[in-house]
N, C-alpha and C positions, 0 to 999 in steps of 0.2 A: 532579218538582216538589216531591213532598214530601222526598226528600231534602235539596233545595238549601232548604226551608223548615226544616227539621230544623238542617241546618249553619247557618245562619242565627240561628235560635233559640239555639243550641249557642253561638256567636261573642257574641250579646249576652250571656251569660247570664256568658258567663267574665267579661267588662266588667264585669258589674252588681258580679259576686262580687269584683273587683282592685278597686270604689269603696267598697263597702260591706262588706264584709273587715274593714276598721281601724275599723268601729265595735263597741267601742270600742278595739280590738288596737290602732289609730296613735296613740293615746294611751301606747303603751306602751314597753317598754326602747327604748334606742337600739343599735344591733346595729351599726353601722359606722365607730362615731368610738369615738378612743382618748385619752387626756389623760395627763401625766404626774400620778403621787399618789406622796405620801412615806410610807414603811415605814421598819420598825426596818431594813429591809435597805439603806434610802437609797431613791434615787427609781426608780419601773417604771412602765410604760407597764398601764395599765387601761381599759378599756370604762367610757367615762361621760357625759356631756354632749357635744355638738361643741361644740368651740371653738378658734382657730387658735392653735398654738404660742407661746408667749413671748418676744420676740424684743427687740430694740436698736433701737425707735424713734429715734432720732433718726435713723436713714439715710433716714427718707420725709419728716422736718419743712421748713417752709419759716421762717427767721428774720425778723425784723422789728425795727430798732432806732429806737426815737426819743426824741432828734431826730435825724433822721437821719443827719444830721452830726456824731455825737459818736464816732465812729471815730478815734483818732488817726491824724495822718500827713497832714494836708491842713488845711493847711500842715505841714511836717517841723516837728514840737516835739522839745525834747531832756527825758529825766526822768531821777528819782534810781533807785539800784538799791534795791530793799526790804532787803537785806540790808546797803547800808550808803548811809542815804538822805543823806548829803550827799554820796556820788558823785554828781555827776546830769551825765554823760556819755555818758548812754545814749541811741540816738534815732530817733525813728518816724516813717518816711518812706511814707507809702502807693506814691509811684511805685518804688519800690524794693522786688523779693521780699524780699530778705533783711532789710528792717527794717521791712516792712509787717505790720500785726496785723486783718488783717480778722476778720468776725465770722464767716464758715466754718470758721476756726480751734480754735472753741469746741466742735466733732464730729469734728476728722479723729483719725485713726491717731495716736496719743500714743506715740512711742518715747521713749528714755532720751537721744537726743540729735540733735539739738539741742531744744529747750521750744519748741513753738507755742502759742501765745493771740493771743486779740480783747485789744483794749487801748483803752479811753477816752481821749480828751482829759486833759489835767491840771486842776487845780484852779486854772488861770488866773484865772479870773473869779469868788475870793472873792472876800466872802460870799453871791454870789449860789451855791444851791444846786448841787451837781452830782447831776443823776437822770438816770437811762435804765431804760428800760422796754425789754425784751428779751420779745419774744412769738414763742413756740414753734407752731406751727399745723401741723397735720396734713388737715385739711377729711376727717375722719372722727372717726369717733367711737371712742375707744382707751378701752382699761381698765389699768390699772396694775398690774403684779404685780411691781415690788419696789422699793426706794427711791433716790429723785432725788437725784443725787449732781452737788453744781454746785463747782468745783473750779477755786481763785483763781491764779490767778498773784502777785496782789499779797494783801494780808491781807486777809481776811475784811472786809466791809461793816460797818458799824458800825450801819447802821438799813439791813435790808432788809424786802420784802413777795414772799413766794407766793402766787402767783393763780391760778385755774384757773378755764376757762368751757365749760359744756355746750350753748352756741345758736354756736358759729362766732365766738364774741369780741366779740358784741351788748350782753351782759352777764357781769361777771365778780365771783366770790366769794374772797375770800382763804382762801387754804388754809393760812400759816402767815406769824407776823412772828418777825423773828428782831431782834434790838438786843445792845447794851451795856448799856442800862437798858431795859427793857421800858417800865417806869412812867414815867417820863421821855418816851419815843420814841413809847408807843403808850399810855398810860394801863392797860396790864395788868398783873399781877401775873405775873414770870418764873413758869412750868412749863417741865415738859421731856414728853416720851409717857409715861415712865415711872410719871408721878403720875396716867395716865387710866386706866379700865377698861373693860370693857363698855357700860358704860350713857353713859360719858363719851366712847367712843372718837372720837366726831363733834366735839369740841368744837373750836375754833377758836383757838389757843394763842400764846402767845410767849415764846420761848426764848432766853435767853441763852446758852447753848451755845456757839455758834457762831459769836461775836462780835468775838471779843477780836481787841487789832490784831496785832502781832508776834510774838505768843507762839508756840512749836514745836506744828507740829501744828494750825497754824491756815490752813490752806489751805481744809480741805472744809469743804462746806456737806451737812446730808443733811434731807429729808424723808421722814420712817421710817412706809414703807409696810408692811416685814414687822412690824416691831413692834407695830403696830395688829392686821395679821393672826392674831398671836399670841397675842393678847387671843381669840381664839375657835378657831385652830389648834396652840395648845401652843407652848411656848418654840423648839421646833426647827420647827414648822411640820408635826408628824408624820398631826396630823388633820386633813386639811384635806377630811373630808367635814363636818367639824361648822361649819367656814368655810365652804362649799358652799350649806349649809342654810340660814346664817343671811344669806348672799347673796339665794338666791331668795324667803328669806321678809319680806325687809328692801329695801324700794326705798331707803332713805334712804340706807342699811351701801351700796348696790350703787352708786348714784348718785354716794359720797361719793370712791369709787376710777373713777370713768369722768369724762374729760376728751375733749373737740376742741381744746382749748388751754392752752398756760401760761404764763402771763406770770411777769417777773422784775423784780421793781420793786427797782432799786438806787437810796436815796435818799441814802447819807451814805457816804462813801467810808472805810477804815479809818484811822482818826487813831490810833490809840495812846497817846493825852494826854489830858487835858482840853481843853488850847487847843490850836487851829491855830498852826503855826507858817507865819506870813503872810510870812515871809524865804523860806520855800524850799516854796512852793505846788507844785511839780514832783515832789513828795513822793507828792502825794495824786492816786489816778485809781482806774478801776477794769480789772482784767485779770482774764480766766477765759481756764483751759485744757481743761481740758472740762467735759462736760456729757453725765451718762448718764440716758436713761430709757427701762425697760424696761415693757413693754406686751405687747399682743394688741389686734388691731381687735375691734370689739366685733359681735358678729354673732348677739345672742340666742340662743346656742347652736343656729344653725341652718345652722351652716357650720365645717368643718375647717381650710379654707384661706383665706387673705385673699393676693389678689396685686395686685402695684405697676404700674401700666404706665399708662404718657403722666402721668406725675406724680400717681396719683390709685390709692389705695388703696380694692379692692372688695372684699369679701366674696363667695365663690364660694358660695351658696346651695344649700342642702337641703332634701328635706323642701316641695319647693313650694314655697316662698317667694322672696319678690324684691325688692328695692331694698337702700340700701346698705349697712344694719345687718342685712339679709332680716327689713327690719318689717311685712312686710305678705304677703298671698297674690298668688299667680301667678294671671293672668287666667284664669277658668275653672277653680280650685280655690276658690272658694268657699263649699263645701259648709260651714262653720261657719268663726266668727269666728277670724282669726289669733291667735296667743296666741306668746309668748314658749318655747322648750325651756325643759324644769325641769330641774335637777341631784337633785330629788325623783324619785322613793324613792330614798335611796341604796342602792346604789351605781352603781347602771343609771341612773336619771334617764329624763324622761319627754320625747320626741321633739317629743311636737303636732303631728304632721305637719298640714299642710294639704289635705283632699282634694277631688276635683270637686266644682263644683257638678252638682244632677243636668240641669239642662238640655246639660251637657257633653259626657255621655255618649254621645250619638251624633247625626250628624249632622238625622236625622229624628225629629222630636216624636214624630210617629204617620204610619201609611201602613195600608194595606187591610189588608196580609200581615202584620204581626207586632205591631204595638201598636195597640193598636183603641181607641177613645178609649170609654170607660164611659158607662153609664147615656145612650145614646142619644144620645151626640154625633155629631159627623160631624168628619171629619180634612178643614182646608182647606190645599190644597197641601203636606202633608207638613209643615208649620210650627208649626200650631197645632190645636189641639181646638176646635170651633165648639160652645157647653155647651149644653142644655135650663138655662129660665131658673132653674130648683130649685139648680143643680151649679155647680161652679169647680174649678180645679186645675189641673193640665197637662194631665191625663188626663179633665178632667172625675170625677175622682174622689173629691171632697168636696163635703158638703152646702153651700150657700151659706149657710145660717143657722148651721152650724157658727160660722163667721168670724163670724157676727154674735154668737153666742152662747144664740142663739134658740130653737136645738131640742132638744124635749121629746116624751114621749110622745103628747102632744094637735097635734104641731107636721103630724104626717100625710106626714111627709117621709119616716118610717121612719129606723134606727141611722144615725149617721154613718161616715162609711168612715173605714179606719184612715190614717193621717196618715205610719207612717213608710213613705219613697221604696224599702226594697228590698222590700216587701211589694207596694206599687204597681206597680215594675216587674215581681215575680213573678206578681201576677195577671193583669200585659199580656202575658207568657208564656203562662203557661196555657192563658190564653181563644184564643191564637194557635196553641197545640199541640197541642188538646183535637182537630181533626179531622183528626189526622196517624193513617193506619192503614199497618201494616207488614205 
């Protein structure tokens, strides 16, 4: 009997010491995830935060154009070629592959031959406006780690808007206008990233850049994620624990690089003139051949991997934690409030593991044999402590006037008991071990 109470004891005690161990040690290094960092040697894999690999979001996006019908090919329109727009012998047939430009076009495999791109309607219906609004959606929560590369078939937009939403596309913030006259288009004065810095790197910008209609080398569109990064990571990107930093210490800097969505507001198709040429409307549409953005799910550093399957990107969760971003604790790890992994202290960073609640710990509150409930309680069904009206606790092992804040030396109740759980479970030990004789 007393052996098997011994082994008994021996089995809690190793539990108590695997829950309460990490205080405060599961606050500490992270010892299982690796990340890549930049060296003068170029990039190597280091021990630091978890966080899943950086990868080519758009193979998980789902597209969305409206109006929905602004695809050409339905009806077959014929248009001009860009490189010599009074050709306009060209022609887009939706029921036909080979002259169809759907909008999956804008993500496949981009070889050297033949050119796929999504393609708009023409500019049939001047002066009524041509827009469409192209909305990127993941139904996750992505972080951005280098720049959004949207890449014309036809010339550059002449007034476009970047947008990006963190609620699933409920509400959306513009991330960037791009024009031929900013002031004109958007009431701002042209910038480029070049002219922001640290203190500015949030601001909300518009650029001429990347407007112009025909001109060589007017295809891409970019939204310059590394060169923001740079602003705090050095020109090559070489410190990116001093980025790291200013990540975890900065909700605004972190928020400002994480998206569930992007929208593409194309409002003014590339004219190259001043005036529309209202003879040959078949001129003006819009075509993108692709479209790159690279990412990581975002998963509060509390996961290495993030996998795809049945159309829905999860975060494989560490560390105790669970749901989709692993924002919160695992049922019965409650032991303290969930908290986000830190990239702090570098270079290790800080886990936060999540760990039991102590009611977790084992099946039985209290029983006769081994947790004995204090100061004169009585154990009902192995569930609960039955307390003398003085005591509270699990164990019955706090003053009642503690919680009230009541007790003093006049108060006649005597010291309050000590309050942390592995001292509690050590003296529900003790008192159970105390008539073991060998």
């Amino acid at each position: 009997m007393y052996l098997s109470r011994f082994l008994s004891i021996h089995a809690l005690w190793v539990t108590v010491s695997s829950v309460m161990q990490p205080y405060p040690l599961v606050w500490g290094h992270y010892d299982v995830c690796k990340t890549q960092i930049y060296t003068e040697e170029g990039k190597v894999w280091d021990y630091m935060a978890c966080q899943p690999e950086s990868t080519d979001m758009t193979k998980y996006l789902k597209v969305k154009l409206d109006p929905p019908d602004i695809t050409c090919g339905d009806p077959p329109e014929t248009f001009c070629a860009m490189g010599n727009p009074y050709m306009c012998n060209n022609e887009c047939d939706a029921s036909t592959p080979e002259l169809a430009h759907p909008p999956e076009l804008m993500f496949d495999f981009e070889g050297r031959h033949p050119s796929t791109f999504w393609q708009s309607a023409t500019w049939k219906e001047y002066p009524k406006p041509l827009q469409v609004n192209i909305t990127l959606s993941w139904s996750k929560t992505i972080e951005l780690t280098d720049n959004i590369v949207i890449t014309f078939e036809s010339g550059r937009p002449d007034q476009m808007i970047l947008e990006k939403s963190l609620d699933y596309g409920r509400t959306w913030q513009p991330y960037q206008y791009y024009a031929t006259d900013c002031l004109d288009a958007f009431h701002m004065d042209p910038k480029s990233v070049k002219d922001l810095s640290q203190h500015t790197v949030l601001e909300i910008i518009c650029t001429e850049e990347y407007s112009t209609g025909y001109s060589t080398n007017s295809k891409i569109i970019h939204f310059e994620i590394k060169d923001r990064f740079a602003f705090f990571a050095g020109p090559r990107l070489r410190n990116m624990a001093s980025l790291y930093g200013q990540l975890d210490t900065t909700k605004k800097l972190r928020d400002f690089f994480t998206v569930t969505d992007l929208r593409i507001r194309l409002l003014r198709p590339a004219v190259g003139e001043i005036f529309v040429d209202e003879l040959h409307l078949a001129r003006y549409f819009y075509a993108i051949s692709d479209i790159k953005v690279r990412g990581r799910c975002k998963c509060n550093l509390h996961a290495t991997v993030c996998v795809y399957d049945n159309s829905k990107l999860t975060c494989e969760c560490e560390h105790n934690t669970t749901g989709p971003d692993c924002g919160k604790c695992k049922k019965n790890y409650q032991g303290r409030p969930w908290s986000p992994g830190s990239y702090l202290p570098i270079p290790k960073g800080t886990a936060n593991t999540c760990i039991p609640s102590i009611s977790s710990i084992g099946t039985n509150v209290c029983d006769n044999e081994l947790l004995h409930c204090q100061n004169g309680g009585t154990c009902h069904n192995n569930v609960r402590c039955l307390c003398p009206a003085a005591y509270t606790g699990i164990l019955c092992e706090k003053l009642r006037c503690e919680e009230a804040g009541s007790c003093g030396p006049d108060s006649g109740q005597g010291p309050p008991a000590h309050s942390k759980p592995a001292l509690l479970l050590l003296s529900a030990l003790l008192g159970a071990a105390n008539p073991l004789v060998f």
